[in-house]
C-alpha positions as CSV (number, residue, x, y, z in Angstrom):
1,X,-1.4,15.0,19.0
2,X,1.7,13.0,20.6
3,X,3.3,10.4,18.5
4,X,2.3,6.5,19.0
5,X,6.0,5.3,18.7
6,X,4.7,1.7,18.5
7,X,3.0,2.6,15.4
8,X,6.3,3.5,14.1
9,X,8.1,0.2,15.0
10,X,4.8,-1.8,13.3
11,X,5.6,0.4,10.3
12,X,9.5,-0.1,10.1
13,X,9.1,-3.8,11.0
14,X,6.2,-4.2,8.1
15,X,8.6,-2.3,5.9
16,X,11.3,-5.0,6.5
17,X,9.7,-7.2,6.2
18,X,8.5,-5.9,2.3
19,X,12.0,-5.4,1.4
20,X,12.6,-9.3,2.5
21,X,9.2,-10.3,0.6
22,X,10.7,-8.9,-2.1
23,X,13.8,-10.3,-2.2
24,X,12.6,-13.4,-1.5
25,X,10.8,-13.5,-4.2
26,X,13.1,-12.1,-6.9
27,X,15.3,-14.9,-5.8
28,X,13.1,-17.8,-5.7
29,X,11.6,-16.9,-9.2
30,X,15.3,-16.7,-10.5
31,X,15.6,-20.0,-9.4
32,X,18.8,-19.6,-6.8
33,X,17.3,-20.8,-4.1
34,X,17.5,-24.4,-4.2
35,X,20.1,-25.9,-1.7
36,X,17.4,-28.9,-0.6
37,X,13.8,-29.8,0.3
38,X,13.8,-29.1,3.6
39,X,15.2,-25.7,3.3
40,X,13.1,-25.1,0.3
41,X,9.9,-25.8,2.4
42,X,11.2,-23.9,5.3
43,X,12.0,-20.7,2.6
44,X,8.6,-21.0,0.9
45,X,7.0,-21.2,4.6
46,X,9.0,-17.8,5.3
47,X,8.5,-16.3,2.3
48,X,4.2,-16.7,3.0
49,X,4.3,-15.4,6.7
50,X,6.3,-12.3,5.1
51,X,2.9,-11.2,3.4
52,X,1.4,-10.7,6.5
53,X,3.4,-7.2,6.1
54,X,1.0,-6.0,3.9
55,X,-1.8,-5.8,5.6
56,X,0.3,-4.4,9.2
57,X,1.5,-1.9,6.9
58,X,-1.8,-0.8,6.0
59,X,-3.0,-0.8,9.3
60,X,-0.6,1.1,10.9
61,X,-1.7,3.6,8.6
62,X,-5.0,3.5,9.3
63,X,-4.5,3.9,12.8
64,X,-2.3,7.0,12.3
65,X,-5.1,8.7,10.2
66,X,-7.9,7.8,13.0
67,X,-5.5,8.6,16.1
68,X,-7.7,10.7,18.9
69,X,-6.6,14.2,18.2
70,X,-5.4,13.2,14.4
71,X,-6.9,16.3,12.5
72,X,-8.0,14.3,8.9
73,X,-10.5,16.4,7.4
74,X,-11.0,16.9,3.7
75,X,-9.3,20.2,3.9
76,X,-6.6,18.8,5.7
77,X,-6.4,15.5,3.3
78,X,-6.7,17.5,0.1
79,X,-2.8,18.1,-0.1
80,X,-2.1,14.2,0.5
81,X,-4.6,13.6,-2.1
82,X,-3.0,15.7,-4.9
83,X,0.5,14.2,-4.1
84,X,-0.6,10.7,-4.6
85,X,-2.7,11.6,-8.1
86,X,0.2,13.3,-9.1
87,X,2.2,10.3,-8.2
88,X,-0.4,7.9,-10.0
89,X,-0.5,10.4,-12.7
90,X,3.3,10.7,-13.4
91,X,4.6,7.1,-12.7
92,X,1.7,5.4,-13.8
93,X,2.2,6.9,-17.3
94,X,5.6,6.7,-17.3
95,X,5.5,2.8,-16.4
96,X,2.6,2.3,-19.0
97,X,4.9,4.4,-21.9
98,X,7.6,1.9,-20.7
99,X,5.4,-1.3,-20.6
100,X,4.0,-0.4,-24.4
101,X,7.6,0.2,-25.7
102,X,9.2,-3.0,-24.6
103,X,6.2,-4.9,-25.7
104,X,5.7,-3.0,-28.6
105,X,2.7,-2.1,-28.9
106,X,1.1,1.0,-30.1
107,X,-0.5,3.5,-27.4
108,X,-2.0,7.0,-27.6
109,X,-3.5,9.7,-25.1
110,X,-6.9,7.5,-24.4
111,X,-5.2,4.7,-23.4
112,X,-3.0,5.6,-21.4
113,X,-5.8,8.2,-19.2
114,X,-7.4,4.8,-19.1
115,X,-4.6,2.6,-18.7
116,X,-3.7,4.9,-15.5
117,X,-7.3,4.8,-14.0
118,X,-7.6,0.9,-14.4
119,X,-4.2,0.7,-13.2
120,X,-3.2,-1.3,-16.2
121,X,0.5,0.0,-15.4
122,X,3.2,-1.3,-12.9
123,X,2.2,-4.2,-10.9
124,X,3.2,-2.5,-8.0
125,X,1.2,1.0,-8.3
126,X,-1.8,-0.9,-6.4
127,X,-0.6,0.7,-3.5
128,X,-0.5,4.3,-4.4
129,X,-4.1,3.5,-5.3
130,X,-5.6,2.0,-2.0
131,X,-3.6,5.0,0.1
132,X,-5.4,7.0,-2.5
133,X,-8.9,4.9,-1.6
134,X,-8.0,5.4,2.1
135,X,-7.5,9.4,2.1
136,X,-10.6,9.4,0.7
137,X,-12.7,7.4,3.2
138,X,-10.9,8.4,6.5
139,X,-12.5,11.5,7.2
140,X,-15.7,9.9,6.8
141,X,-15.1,7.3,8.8
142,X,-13.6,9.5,11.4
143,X,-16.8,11.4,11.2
144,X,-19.1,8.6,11.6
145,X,-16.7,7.2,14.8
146,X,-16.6,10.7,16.3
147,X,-20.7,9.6,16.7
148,X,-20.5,6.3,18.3
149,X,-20.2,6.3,21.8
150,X,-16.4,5.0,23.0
151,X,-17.8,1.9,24.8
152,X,-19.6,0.6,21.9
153,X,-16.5,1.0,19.7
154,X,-14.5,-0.7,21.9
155,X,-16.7,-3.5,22.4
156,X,-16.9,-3.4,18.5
157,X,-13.2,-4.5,18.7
């Protein structure tokens, strides 16, 4: 399979643009961005386009994994798979142990096994779960695409 370089550049550009969504944000909620009106209705304007990177991100990555000649089987997948559990696994507890120490409550074993599959952790662990969601339906939908003839798929789009 040869690489789609302009894949790449959606995926660098979405990931600057995160990093500026982000520190946006931080700033704005800090309250230092204030300088006028204007150039607080032209920041908060910025600030919403930069969401748009989400979703390019996401779909960048989705059009790696279903890539003519992209081998994404289960058996392929399963090693992916078991990183980002053991990702979930390991940071999700350790942000929920965090979270119930600063606000001080009490936590045991069940509650954090069920904190980490409700994703009652870190704000921000949403994302290892919908890579997690896509692993698991791209082979499957690879499969079922595999069946459609390419003209119909193409008018699809």
């Amino acid at each position: 399979m040869e690489r789609q370089g302009y894949l790449d550049g959606i995926k660098a550009m979405g990931a600057l643009m995160i990093v500026s969504l982000h520190t946006m944000s931080s700033t704005m909620n800090a309250g230092g961005f204030y300088i006028s009106d204007a150039y607080s209705k032209g920041a908060w304007i910025l600030h919403q386009f930069l969401f748009a990177a989400v979703p390019m991100f996401i779909m960048a990555t989705g059009a790696g994994f279903l890539a003519d000649g992209c081998l994404l089987g289960y058996r392929e997948m399963k090693g992916h798979i078991g990183k980002i559990v053991c990702c979930i696994c390991f940071f999700g507890s350790a942000f929920y142990m965090i979270r119930m120490l600063v606000e001080g409550e009490a936590f045991g074993a069940a509650s954090l096994v069920r904190a980490v599959l409700e994703d009652y952790t870190w704000s921000h662990m949403w994302y290892l779960y919908l890579i997690f969601i896509l692993y698991l339906l791209t082979p499957g939908l690879k499969w079922v695409l595999s069946r459609i003839p390419k003209p119909a798929v193409a008018a699809a789009a």
